[in-house]
Every structure is written in C-alpha cells, then in structure tokens.
PyMOL commands that place a pseudoatom at each C-alpha (Angstrom):
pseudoatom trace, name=CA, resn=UNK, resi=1, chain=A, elem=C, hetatm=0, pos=[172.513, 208.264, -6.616]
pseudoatom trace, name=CA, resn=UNK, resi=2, chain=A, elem=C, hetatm=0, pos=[174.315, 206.848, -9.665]
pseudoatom trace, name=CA, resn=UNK, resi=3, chain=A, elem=C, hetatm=0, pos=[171.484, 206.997, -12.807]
pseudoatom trace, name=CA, resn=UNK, resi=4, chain=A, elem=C, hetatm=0, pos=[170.720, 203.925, -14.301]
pseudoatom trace, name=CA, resn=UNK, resi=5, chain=A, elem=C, hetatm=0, pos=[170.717, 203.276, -18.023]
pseudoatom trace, name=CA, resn=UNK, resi=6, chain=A, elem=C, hetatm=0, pos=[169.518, 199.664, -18.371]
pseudoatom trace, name=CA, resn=UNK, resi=7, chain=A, elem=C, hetatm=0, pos=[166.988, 197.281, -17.127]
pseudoatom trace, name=CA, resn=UNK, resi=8, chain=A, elem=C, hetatm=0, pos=[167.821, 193.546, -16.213]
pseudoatom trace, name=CA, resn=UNK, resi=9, chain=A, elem=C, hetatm=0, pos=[166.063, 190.986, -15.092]
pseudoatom trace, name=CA, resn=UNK, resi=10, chain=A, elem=C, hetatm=0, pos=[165.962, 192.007, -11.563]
pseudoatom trace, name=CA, resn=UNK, resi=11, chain=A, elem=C, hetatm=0, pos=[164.875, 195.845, -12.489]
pseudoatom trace, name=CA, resn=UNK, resi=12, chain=A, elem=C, hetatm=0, pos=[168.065, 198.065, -13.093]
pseudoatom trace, name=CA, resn=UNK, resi=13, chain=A, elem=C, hetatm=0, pos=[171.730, 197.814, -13.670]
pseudoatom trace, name=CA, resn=UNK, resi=14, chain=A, elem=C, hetatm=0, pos=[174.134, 200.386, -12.716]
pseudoatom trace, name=CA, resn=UNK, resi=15, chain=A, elem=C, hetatm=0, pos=[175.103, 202.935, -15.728]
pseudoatom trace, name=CA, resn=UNK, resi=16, chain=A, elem=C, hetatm=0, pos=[178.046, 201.005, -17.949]
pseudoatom trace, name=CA, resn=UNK, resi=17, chain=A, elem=C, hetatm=0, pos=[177.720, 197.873, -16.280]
pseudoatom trace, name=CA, resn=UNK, resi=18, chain=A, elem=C, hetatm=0, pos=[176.333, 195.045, -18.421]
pseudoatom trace, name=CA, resn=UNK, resi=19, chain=A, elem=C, hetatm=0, pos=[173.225, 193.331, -17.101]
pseudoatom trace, name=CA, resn=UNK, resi=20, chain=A, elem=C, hetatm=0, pos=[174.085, 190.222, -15.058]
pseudoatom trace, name=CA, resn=UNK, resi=21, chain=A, elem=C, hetatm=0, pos=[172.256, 186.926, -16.852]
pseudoatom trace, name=CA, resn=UNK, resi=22, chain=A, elem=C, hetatm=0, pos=[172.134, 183.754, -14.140]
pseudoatom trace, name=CA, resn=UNK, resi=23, chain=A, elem=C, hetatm=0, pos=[172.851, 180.813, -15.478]
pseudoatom trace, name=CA, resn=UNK, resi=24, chain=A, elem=C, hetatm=0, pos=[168.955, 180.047, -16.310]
pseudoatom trace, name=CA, resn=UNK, resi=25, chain=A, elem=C, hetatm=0, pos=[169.003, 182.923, -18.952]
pseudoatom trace, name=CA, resn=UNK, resi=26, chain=A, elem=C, hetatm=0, pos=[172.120, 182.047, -20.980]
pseudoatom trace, name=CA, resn=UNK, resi=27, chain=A, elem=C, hetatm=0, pos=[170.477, 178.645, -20.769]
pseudoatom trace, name=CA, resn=UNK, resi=28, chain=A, elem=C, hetatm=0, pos=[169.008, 178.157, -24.212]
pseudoatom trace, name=CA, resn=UNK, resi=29, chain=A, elem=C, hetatm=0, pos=[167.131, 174.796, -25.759]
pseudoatom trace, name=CA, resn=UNK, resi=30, chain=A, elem=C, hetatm=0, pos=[168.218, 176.012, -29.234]
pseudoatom trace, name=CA, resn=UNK, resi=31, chain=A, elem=C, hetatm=0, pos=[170.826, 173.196, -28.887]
pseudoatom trace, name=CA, resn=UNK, resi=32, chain=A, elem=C, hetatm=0, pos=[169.544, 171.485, -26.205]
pseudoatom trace, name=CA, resn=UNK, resi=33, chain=A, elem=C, hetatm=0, pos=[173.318, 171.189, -24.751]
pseudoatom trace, name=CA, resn=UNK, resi=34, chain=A, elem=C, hetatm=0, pos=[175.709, 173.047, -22.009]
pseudoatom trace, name=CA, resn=UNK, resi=35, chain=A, elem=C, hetatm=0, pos=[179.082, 172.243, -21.116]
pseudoatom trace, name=CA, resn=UNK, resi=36, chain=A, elem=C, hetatm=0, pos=[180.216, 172.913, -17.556]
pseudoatom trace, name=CA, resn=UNK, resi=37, chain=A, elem=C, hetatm=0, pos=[183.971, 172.334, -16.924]
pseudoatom trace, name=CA, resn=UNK, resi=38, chain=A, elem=C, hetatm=0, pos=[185.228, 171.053, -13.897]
pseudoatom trace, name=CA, resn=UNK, resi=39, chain=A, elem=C, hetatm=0, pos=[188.750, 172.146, -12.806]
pseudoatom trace, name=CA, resn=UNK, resi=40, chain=A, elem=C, hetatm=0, pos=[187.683, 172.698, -8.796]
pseudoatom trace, name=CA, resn=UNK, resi=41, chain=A, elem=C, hetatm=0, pos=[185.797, 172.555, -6.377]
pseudoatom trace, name=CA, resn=UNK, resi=42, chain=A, elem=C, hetatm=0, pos=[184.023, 176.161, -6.950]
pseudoatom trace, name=CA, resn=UNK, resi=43, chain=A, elem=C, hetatm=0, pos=[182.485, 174.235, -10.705]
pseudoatom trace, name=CA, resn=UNK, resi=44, chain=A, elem=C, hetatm=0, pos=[180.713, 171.775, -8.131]
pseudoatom trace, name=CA, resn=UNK, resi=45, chain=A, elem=C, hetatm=0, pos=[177.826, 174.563, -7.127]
pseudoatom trace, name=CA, resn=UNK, resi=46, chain=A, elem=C, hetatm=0, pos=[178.062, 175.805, -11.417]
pseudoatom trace, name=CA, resn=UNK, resi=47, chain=A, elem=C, hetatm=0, pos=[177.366, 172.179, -12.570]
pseudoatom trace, name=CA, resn=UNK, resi=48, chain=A, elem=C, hetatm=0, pos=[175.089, 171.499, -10.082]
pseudoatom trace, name=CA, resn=UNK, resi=49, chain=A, elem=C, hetatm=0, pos=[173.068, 174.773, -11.098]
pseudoatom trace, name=CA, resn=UNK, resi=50, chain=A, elem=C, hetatm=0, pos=[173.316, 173.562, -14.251]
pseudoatom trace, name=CA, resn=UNK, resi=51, chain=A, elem=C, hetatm=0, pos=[171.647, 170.287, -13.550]
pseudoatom trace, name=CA, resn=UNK, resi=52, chain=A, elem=C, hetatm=0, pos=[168.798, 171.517, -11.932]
pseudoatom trace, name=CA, resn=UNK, resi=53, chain=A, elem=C, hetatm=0, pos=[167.970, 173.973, -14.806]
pseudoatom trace, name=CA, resn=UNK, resi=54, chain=A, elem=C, hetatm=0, pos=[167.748, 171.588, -17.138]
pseudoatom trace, name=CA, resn=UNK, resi=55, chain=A, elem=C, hetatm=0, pos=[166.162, 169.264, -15.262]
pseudoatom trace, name=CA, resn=UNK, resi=56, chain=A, elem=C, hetatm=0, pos=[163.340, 171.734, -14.173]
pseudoatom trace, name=CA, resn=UNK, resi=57, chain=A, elem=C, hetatm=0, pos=[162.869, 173.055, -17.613]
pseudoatom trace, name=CA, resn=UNK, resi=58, chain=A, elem=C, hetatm=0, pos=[162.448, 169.500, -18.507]
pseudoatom trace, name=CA, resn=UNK, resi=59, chain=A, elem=C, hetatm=0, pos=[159.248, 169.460, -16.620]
pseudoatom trace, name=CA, resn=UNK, resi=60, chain=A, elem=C, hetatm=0, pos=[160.939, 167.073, -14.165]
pseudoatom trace, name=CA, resn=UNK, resi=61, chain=A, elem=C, hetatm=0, pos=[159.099, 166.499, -10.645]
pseudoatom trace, name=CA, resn=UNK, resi=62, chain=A, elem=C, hetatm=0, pos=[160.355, 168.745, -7.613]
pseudoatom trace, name=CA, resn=UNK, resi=63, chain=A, elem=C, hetatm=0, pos=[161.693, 165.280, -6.128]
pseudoatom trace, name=CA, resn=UNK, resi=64, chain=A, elem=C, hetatm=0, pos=[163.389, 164.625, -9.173]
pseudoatom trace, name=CA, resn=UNK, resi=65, chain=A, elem=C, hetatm=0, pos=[165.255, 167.945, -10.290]
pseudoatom trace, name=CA, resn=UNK, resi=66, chain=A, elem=C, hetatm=0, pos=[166.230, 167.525, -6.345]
pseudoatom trace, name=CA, resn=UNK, resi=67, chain=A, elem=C, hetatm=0, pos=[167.715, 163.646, -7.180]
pseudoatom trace, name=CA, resn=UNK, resi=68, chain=A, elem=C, hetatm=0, pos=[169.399, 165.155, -9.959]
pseudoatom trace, name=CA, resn=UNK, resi=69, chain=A, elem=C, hetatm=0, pos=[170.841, 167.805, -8.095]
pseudoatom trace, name=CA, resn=UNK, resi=70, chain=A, elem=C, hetatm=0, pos=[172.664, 165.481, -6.005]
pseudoatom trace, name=CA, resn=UNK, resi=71, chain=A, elem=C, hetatm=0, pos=[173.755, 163.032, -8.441]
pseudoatom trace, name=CA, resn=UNK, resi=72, chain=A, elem=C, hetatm=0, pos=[175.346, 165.791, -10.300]
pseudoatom trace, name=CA, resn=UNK, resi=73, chain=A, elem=C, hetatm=0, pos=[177.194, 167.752, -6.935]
pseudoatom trace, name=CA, resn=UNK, resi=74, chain=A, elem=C, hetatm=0, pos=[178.504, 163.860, -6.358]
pseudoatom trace, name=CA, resn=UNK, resi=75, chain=A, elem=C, hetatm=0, pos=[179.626, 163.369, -9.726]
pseudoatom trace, name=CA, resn=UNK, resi=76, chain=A, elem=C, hetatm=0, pos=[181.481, 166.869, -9.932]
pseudoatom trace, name=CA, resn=UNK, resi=77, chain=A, elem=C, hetatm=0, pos=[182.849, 166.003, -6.488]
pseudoatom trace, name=CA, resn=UNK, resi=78, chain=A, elem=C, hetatm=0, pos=[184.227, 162.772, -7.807]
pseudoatom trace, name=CA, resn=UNK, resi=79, chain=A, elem=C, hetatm=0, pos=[185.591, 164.938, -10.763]
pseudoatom trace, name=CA, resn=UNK, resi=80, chain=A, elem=C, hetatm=0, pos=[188.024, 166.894, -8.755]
pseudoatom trace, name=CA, resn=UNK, resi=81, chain=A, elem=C, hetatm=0, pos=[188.819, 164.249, -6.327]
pseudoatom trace, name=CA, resn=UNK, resi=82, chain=A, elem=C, hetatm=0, pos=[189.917, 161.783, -9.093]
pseudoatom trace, name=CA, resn=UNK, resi=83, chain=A, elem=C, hetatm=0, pos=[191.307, 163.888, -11.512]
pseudoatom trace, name=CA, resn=UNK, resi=84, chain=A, elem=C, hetatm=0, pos=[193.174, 167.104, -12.683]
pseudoatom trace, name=CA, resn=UNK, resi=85, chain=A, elem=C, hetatm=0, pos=[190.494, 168.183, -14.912]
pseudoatom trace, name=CA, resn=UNK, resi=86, chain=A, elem=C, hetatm=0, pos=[187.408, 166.888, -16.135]
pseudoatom trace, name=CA, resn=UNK, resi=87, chain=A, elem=C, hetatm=0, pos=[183.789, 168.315, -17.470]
pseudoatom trace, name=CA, resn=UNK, resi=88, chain=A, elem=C, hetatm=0, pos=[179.982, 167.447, -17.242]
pseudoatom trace, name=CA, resn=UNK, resi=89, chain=A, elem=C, hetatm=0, pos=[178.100, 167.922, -20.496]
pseudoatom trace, name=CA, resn=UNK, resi=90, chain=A, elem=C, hetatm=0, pos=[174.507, 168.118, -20.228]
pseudoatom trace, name=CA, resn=UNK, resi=91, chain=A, elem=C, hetatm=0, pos=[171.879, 166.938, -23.275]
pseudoatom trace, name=CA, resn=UNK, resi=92, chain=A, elem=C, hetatm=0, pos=[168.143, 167.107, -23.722]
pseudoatom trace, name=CA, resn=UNK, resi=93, chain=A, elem=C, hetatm=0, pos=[167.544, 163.469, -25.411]
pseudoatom trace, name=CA, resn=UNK, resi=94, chain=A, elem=C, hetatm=0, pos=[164.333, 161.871, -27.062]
pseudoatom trace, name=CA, resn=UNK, resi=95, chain=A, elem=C, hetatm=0, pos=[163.398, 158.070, -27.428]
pseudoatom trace, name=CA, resn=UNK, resi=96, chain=A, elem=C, hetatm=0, pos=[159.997, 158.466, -29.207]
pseudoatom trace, name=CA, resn=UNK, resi=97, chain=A, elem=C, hetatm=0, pos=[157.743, 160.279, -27.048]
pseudoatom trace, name=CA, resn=UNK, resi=98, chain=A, elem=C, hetatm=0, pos=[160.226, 160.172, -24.362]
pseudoatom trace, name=CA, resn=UNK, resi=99, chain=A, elem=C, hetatm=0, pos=[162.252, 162.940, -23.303]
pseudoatom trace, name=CA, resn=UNK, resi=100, chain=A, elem=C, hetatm=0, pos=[165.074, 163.239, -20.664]
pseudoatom trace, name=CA, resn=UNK, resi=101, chain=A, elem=C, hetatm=0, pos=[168.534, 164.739, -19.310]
pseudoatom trace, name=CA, resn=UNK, resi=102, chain=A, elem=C, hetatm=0, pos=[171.600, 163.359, -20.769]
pseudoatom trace, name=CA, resn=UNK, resi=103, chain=A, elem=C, hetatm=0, pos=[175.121, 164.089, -18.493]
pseudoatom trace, name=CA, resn=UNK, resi=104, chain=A, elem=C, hetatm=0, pos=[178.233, 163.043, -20.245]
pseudoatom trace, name=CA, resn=UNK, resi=105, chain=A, elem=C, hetatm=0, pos=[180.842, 163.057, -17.614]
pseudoatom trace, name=CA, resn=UNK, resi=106, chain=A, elem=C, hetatm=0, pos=[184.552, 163.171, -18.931]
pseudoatom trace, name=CA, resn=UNK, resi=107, chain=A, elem=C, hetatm=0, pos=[187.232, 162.750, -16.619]
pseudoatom trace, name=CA, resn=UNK, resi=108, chain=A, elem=C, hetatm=0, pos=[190.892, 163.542, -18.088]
pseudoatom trace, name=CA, resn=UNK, resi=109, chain=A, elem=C, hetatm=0, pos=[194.113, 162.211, -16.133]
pseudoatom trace, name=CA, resn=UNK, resi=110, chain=A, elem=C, hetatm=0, pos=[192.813, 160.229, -13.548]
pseudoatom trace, name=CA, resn=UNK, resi=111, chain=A, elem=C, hetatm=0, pos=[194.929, 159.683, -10.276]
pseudoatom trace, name=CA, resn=UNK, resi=112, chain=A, elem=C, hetatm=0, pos=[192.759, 156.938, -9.148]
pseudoatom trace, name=CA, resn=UNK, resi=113, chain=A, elem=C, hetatm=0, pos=[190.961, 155.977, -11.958]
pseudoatom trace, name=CA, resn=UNK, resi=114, chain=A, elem=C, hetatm=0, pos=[189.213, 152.381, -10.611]
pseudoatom trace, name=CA, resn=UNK, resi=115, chain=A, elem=C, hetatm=0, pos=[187.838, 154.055, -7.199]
pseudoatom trace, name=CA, resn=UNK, resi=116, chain=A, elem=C, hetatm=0, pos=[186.386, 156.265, -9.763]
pseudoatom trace, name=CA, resn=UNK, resi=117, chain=A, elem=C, hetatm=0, pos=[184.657, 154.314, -11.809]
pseudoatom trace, name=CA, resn=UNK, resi=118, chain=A, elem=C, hetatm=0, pos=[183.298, 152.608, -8.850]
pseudoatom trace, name=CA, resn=UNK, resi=119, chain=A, elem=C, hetatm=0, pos=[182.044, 155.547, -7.156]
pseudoatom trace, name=CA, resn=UNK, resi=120, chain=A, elem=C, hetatm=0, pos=[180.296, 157.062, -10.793]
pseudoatom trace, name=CA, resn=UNK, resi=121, chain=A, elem=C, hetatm=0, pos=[178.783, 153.503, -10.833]
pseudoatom trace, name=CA, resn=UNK, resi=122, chain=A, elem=C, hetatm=0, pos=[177.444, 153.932, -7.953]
pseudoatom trace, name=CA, resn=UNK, resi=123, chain=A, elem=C, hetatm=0, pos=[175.965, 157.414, -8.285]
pseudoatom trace, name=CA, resn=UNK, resi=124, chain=A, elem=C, hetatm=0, pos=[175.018, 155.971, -11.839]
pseudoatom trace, name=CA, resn=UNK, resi=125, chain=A, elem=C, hetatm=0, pos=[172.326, 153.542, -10.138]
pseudoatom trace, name=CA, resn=UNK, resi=126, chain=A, elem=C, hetatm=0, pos=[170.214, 156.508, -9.012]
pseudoatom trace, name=CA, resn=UNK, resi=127, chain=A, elem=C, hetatm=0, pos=[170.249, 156.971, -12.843]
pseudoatom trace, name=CA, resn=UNK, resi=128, chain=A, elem=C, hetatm=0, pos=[167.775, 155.175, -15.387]
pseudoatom trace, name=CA, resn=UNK, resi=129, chain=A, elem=C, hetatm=0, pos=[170.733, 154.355, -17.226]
pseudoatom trace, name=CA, resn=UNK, resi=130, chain=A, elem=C, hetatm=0, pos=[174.729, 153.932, -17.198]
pseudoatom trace, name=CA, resn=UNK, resi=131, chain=A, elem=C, hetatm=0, pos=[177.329, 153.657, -19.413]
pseudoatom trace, name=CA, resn=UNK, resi=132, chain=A, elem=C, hetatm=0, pos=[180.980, 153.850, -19.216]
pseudoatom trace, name=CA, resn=UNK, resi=133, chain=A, elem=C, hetatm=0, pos=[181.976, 154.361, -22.905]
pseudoatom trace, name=CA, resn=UNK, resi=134, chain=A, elem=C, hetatm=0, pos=[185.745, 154.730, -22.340]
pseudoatom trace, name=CA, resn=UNK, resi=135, chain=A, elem=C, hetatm=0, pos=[188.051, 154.041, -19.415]
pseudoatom trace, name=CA, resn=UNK, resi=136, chain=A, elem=C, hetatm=0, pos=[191.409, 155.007, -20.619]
pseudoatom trace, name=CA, resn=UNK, resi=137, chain=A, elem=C, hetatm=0, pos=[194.620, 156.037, -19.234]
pseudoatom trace, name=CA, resn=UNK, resi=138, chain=A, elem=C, hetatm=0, pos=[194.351, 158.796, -20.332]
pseudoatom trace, name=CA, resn=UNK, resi=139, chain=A, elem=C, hetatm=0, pos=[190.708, 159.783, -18.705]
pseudoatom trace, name=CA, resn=UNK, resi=140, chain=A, elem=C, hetatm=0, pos=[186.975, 158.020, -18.663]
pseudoatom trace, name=CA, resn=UNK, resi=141, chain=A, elem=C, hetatm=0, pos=[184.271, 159.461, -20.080]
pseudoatom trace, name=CA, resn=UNK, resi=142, chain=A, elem=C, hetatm=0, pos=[180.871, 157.913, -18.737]
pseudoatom trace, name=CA, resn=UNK, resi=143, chain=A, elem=C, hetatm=0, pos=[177.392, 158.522, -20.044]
pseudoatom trace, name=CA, resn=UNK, resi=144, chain=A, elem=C, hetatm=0, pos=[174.180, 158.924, -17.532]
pseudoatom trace, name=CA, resn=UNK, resi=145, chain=A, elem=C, hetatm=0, pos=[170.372, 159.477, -18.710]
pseudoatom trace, name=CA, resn=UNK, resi=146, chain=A, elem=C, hetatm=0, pos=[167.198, 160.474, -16.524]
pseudoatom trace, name=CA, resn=UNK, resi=147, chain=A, elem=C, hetatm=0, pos=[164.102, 159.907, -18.234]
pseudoatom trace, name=CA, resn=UNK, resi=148, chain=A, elem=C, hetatm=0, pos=[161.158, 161.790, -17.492]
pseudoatom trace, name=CA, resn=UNK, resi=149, chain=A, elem=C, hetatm=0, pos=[158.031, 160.211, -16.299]
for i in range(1, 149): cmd.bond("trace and resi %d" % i, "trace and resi %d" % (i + 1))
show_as sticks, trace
zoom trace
C-alpha cells in the first residue's frame, strides 16, 4: 500500500500527486466570472458543468439549474458546429436586488454564421433575455441572462 501524504476533498491523495479540485472548487465568486473555451466537442460536458455550478450556487431552483444546463450543452454544441473556435463566459450580474447568470457566448470564424444566429436565438428564448452584440465576419459574440426568481 502506497502511504499517503495529503488529504483532498474526497479523503486522500496518493503520495506526490497533487489533490484533484472539480470544477466546483476552483470555482470562486471573488470575481464572479469563468471562462470556458470551446474548441470541441469534449468542452460541451466542461461548459455545461460550468453552467450548472454557477447556476446552483446562485440559489437557482433544481428546474432551473436543469434549464440552464441545457441551454448551455445547446449553445456549446452550436459552438463547434458553426465555428472553428469559440468560448462561453459566464457572469454573476445584479439589477438592484436582482441577481442572475450572465453567458457571453463568442463565436470566432463562423462557417455558417446565419444558421447560427438563428439557432442561439432560438436557445436564447428559454433565456430572460437576448442580445446579439456583434455579428461579424469575423465571429458573433451574443449575450444571454437568467434572472433568478
């Protein structure tokens, strides 16, 4: 039996391995912001995980961090079917009392950049609100918010 020389979150870690952190741990409100990039399809389950942490730690209903969940596997999906490259950045916002999850999708060098923006606009309807701030040649960049209720 190989001794163990550090506790993680789970108990133990091997000796000279580094503790493993999920994604909930490096997760930090200090900034209130992550960035997931989106280059495949292995960033859809990352972003997605992403999406649900903040929207649980949001205090968001079980129904709604599930809502979320999906919009945000659909929008990453879109990401690397429309694009090279691409990235979902995810916000804590506040309107007065109001809190909620901000995702700024940015999609860079789009091969089909108008069944795109259809598709985000439809995803973006399940949102409380919608925005496509640029649509470029270059790549989109569209702006979704979930307010908490």
């Amino acid at each position: 039996m190989k001794k163990r020389d550090r506790k993680s979150a789970d108990g133990f870690t091997l000796h000279g391995l580094p503790p493993r952190k999920s994604h909930l741990q490096l997760l930090t409100f200090q900034r209130g912001e992550a960035r997931v990039p989106i280059n495949g399809s292995s960033d859809i389950v990352a972003a997605r995980k992403m999406g649900t942490q903040f929207a649980s730690r949001l205090g968001f209903s079980a129904t709604e961090v599930a809502l979320i969940a999906a919009i945000v596997s659909e929008v990453a999906r879109i990401i690397t079917h429309g694009a090279d490259r691409g990235s979902l950045t995810f916000s804590v916002v506040e309107n007065g009392a109001r809190r909620g999850l901000e995702v700024v999708v940015r999609q860079g060098m789009p091969s089909r950049a108008e069944p795109a923006a259809d598709e985000l606009s439809l995803v973006g309807k399940l949102m409380d609100e919608f925005t496509i701030v640029s649509a470029e040649e270059n790549g989109m960049t569209v702006r979704l918010k979930k307010w908490r209720q």
